[in-house]
VMD Tcl script that draws the C-alpha trace (Angstrom):
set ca {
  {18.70 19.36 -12.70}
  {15.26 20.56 -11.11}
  {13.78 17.82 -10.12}
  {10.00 18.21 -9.13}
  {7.73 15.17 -6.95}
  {3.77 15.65 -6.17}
  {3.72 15.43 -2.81}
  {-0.12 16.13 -2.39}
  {-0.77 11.87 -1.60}
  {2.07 12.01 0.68}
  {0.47 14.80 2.39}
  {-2.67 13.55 3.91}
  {-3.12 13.00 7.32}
  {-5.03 9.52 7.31}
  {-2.89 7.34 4.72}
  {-2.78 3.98 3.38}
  {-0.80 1.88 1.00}
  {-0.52 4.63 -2.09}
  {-0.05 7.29 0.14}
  {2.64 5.31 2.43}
  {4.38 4.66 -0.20}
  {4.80 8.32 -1.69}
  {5.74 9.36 1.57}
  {8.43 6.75 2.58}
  {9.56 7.48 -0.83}
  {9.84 10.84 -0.44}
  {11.41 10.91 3.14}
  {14.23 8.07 1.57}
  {15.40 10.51 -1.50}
  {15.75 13.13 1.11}
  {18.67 11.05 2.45}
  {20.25 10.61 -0.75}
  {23.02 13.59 -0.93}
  {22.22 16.09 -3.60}
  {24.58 16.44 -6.00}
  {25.83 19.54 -7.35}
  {23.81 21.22 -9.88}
  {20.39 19.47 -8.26}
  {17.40 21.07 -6.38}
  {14.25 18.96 -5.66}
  {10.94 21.03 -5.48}
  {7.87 18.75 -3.65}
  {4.56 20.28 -4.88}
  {1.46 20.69 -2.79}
  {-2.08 22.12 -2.27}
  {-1.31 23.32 0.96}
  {1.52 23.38 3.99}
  {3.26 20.17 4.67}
  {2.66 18.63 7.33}
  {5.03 17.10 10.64}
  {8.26 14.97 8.97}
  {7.51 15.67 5.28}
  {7.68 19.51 6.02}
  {11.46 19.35 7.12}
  {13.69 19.75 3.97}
  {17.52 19.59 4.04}
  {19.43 21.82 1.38}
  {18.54 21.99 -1.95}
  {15.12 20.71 -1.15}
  {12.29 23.42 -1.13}
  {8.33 23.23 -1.30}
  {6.33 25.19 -3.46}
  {2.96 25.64 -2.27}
  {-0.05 26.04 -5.22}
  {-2.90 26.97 -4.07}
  {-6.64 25.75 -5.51}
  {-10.22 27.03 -4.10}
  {-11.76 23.57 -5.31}
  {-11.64 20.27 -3.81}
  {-10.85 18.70 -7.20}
  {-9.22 19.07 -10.09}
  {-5.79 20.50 -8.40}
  {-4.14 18.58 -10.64}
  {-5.48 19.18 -13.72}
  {-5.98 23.01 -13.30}
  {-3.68 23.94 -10.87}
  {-0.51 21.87 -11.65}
  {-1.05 21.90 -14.75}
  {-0.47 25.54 -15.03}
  {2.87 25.78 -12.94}
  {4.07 22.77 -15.24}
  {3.51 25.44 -18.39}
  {5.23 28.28 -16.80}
  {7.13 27.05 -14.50}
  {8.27 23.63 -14.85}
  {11.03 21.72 -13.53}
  {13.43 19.75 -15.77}
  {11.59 16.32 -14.72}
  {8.44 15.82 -12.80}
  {7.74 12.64 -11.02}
  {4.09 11.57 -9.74}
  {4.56 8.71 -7.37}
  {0.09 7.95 -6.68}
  {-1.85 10.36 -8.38}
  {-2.06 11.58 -11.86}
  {0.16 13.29 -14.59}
  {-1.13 16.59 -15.25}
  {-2.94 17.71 -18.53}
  {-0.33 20.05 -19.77}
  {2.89 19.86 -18.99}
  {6.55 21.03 -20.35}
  {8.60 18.70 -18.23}
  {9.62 15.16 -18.52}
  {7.57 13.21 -16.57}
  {7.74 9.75 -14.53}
  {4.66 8.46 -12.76}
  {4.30 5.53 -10.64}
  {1.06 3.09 -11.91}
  {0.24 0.53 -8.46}
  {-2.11 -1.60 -10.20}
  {-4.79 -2.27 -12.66}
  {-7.77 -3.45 -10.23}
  {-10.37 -1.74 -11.72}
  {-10.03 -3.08 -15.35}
  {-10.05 -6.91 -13.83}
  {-12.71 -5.75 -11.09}
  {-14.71 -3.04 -12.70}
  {-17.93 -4.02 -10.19}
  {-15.81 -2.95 -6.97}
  {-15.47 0.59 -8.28}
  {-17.87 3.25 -9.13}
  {-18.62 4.43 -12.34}
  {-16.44 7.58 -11.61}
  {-13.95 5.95 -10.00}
  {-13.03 3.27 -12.87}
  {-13.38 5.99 -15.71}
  {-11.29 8.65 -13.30}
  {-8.84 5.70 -13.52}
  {-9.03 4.67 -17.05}
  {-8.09 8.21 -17.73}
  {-5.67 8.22 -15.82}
  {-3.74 5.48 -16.91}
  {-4.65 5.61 -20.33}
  {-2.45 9.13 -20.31}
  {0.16 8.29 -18.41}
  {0.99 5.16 -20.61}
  {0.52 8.07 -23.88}
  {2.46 11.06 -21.82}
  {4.89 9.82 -19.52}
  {8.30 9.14 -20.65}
  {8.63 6.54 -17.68}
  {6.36 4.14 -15.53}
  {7.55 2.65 -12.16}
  {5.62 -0.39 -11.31}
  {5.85 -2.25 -8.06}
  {5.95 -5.74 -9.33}
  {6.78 -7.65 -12.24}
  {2.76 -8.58 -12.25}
  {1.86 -4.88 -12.78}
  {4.24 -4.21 -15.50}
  {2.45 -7.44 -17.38}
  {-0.86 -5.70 -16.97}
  {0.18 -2.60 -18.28}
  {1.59 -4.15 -21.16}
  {-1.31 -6.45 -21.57}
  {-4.02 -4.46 -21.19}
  {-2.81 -0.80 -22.28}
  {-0.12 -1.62 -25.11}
  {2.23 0.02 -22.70}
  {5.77 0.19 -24.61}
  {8.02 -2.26 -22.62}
  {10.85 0.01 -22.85}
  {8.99 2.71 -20.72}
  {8.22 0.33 -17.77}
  {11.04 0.27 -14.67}
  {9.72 -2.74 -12.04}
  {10.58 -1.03 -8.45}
  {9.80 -2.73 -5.38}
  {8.15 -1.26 -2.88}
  {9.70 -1.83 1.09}
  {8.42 -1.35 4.79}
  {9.81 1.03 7.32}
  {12.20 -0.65 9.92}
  {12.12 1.50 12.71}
  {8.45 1.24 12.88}
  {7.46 -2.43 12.05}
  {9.77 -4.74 14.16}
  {10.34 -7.24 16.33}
  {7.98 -5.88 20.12}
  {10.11 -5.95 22.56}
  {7.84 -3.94 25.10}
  {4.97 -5.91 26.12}
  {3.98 -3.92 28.59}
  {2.76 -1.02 25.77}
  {1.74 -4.05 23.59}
  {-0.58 -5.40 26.18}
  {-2.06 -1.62 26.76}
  {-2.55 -1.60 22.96}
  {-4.39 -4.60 22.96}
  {-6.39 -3.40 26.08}
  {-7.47 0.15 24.55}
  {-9.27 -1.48 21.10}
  {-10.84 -4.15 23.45}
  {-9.19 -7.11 21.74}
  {-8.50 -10.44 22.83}
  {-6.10 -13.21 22.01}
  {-6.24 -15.02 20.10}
  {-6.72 -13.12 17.22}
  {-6.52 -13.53 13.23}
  {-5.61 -9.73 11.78}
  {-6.42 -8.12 8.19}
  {-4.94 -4.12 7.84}
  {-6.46 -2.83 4.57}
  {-9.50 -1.42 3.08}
  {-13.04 -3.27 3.24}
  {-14.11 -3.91 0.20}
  {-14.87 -6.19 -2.50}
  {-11.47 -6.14 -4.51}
  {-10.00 -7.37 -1.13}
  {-12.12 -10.18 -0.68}
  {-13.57 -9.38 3.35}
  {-16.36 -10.92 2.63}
  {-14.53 -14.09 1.98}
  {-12.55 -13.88 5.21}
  {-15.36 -13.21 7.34}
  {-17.15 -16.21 5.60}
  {-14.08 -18.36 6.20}
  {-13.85 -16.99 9.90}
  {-17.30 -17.51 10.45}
  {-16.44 -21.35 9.51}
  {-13.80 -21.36 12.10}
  {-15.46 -19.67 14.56}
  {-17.99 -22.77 14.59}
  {-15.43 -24.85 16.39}
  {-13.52 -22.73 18.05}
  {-15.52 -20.20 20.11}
  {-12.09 -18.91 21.71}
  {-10.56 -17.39 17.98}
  {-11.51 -13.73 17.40}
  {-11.14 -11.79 14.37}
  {-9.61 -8.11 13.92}
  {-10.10 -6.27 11.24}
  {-8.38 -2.41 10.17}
  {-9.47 -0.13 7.10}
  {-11.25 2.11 5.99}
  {-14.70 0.88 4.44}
  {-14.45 0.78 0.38}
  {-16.47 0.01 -2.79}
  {-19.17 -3.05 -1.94}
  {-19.16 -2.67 1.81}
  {-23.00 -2.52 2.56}
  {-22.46 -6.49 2.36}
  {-19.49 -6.74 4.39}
  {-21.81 -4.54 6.91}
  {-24.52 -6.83 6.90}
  {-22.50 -9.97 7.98}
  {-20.36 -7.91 10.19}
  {-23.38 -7.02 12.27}
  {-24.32 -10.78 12.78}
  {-20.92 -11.53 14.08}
  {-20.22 -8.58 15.55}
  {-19.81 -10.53 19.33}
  {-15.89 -11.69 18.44}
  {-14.92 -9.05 16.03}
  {-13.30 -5.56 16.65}
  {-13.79 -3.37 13.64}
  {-11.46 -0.29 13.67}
  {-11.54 2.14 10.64}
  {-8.25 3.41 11.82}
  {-5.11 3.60 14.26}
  {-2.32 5.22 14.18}
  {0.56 3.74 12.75}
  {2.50 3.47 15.75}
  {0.08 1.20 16.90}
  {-0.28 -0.88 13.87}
  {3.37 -3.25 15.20}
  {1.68 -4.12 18.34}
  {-1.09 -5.58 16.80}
  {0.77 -7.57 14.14}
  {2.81 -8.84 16.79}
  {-0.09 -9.91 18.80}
  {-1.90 -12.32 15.96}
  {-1.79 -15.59 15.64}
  {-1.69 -14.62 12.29}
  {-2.48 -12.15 9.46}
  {-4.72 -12.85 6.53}
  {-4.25 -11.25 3.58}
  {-7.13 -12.72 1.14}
  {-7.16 -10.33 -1.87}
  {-8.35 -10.76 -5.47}
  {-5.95 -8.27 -6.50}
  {-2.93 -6.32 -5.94}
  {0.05 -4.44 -7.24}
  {2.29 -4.93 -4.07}
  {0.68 -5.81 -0.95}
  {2.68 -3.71 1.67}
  {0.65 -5.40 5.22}
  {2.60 -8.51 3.75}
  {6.09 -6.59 4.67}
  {5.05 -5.27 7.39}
  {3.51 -8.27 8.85}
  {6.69 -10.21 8.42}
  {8.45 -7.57 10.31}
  {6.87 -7.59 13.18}
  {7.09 -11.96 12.95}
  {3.77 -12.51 12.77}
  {2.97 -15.25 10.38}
  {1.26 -14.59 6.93}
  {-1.51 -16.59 5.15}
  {-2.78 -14.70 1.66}
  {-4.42 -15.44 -1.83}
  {-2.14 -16.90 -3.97}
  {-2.73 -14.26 -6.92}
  {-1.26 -11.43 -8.52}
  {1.93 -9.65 -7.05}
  {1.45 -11.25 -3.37}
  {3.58 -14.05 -4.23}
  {6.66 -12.12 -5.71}
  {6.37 -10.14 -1.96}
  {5.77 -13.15 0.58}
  {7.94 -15.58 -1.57}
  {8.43 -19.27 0.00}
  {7.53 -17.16 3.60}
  {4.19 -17.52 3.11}
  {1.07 -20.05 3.11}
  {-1.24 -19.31 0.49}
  {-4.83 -20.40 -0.49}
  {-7.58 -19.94 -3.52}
  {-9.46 -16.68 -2.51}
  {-12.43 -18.14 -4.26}
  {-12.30 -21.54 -2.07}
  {-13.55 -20.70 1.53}
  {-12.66 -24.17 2.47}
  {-9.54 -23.82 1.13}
  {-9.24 -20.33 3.14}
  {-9.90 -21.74 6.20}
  {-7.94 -25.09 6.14}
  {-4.72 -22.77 5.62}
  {-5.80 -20.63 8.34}
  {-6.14 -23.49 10.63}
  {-2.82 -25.35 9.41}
  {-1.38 -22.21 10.85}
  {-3.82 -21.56 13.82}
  {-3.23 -25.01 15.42}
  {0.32 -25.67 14.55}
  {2.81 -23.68 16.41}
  {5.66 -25.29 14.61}
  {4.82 -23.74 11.22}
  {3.87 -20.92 12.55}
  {7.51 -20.90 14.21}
  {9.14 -21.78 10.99}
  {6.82 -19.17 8.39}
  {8.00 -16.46 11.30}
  {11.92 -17.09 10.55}
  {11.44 -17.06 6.65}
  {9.04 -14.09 6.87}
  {12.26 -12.18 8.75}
  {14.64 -13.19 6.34}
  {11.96 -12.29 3.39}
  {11.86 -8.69 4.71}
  {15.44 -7.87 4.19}
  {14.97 -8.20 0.61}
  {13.14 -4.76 0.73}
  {14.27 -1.53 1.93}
  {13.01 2.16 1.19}
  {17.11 2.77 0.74}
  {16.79 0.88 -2.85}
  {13.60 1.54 -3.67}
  {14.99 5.64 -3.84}
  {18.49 4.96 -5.13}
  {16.30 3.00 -8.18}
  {14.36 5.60 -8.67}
  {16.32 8.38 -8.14}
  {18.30 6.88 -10.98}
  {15.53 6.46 -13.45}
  {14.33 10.28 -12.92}
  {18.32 11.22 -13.25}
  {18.97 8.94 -16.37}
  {15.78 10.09 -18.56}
}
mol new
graphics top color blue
foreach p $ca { graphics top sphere $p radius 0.5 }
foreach p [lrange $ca 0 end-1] q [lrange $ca 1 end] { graphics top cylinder $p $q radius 0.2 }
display resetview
């Protein structure tokens, strides 16, 4: 069997959840011995880049070049899945192609801009309507990441139920863990100019993930305790003019950082007092995972897929109550039993995910279609 994965997400340089995800993915099925009679193809707009580029047997790239910033996969891909497909194509965070004579298996993370259509643009939430509006007609399977997602689907798009698999997503290991070196996680601290102690939030700035709620609730904290700073990592998304605005006022005891490395990203988990995770919406929530790992404690929105990730590890609030935000932020603040306590779950949570399954799973529905 020729089995063929985009690998244009997985590709970028600067990535976040979506494009973790394909490439975690990716790197896992490498590890999965190739049985005879199987090839795996990973398709691209250009070279691959660092650990994605090295390919054990039976695993080649196939570059396909396009002139225009868009449309690769519609134009481009498209036309090597008429002439020259594989026997199954899999699209782990992007888009099915228009044409295609393979079988095909795409991965749909969440429905966010059907329940929040004022967080996207206009071309954004019709890009994305498209989108998943073919994939639910074309493909002959969906991976979701959480029992939440696959309701939406079927809710909202009619998706057949028999097309849906639920796979859960995981965190990588040998990246978020336990620090040991405090040394390099002091130096960390030292080069972004932060200060404990610190509440953390890793993910974009926007609307949909409620920022402007946390730095409300923060500001609220802040009043009493002068000491309590507030870190905050992403990229700036759909609404952010107003999370701007009130970021400027406060700006004294926040660090703003668009984006570190993710060798970095450990040392400052392990540094919080705690993480806040005070989305709307989400299909997953991998910063919940990866929190955990590095035993930081983890306050989030009870909504959506977050509790089917944190489980019983977790304290969770109302995103739309800012008092109720910031009395679970300070239960966990000023308490350094709980936060003791949600540490151990959160470390036990974690080992219910793993990269490992998440490949074997889907390496079987790609295999079984």
């Amino acid at each position: 069997m020729l089995i063929g994965i985009d690998a244009s997400r997985a590709n970028r340089a600067h990535k976040t959840g979506v494009e973790w995800y394909s490439f975690y993915l990716i790197q896992e099925l490498k590890k999965i011995p190739v049985k005879a009679g199987d090839t795996f193809v990973l398709y691209g707009s250009g070279e691959l880049k660092g650990e994605l580029s090295n390919l054990p047997g039976h695993w080649y790239a196939k570059i396909l070049k396009w002139p225009l910033k868009y449309f690769w996969t519609q134009i481009r891909l498209s036309w090597e899945m008429m002439f020259n497909p594989p026997d199954v194509l899999f699209v782990p965070s992007h888009a099915l192609p228009i044409f295609c004579r393979a079988k095909t298996v795409i991965t749909l993370h969440d429905l966010g801009f059907e329940r929040f259509p004022k967080a996207y643009s206009f071309c954004q939430k019709n890009y994305l309507k498209f989108v998943y509006k073919w994939a639910v007609k074309r493909a002959n399977k969906i991976i979701v990441p959480s029992e939440f997602t696959r309701q939406e689907l079927i809710n909202l798009y009619k998706a057949e139920e028999n097309k849906i698999e639920k796979i859960y997503l995981a965190y990588q290991p040998e990246t978020f863990r336990l620090i040991s070196d405090q040394e390099k996680a002091e130096s960390v601290l030292i080069k972004y100019k932060i200060k404990k102690p610190y509440l953390l939030y890793i993910g974009r700035l926007e609307k949909k993930k409620n920022t402007l709620g946390l730095l409300k609730a923060w500001q609220e904290i802040s009043r009493a305790d002068n000491n309590l700073n507030l870190v905050l990592v992403g990229p700036e998304g759909y609404g952010f003019e107003e999370v701007r605005e009130l970021l400027n006022k406060l700006k004294n005891k926040i660090i703003y950082l668009p984006y570190i490395g993710q060798d970095e990203t450990p040392y400052l988990y392990s540094g919080a007092v705690c993480f806040v995770f005070p989305s709307f919406y989400e299909g997953f929530g991998l910063p919940i995972l990866e929190a955990m790992a590095c035993g930081c404690p983890v306050v989030a929105s009870k909504v959506a897929s977050i509790h089917e990730v944190g489980g019983e590890a977790l304290e969770y609030f109302n995103p739309q109550e800012i008092d109720d935000m910031v009395g679970t932020i300070r239960k966990i603040v000023y308490n350094s039993e709980i936060r003791e306590q949600m540490i151990a779950r959160g470390l036990a949570r974690v080992n219910n995910f793993s990269w490992a399954k998440c490949a074997q799973e889907t390496l079987s529905v790609l295999k079984n279609l």
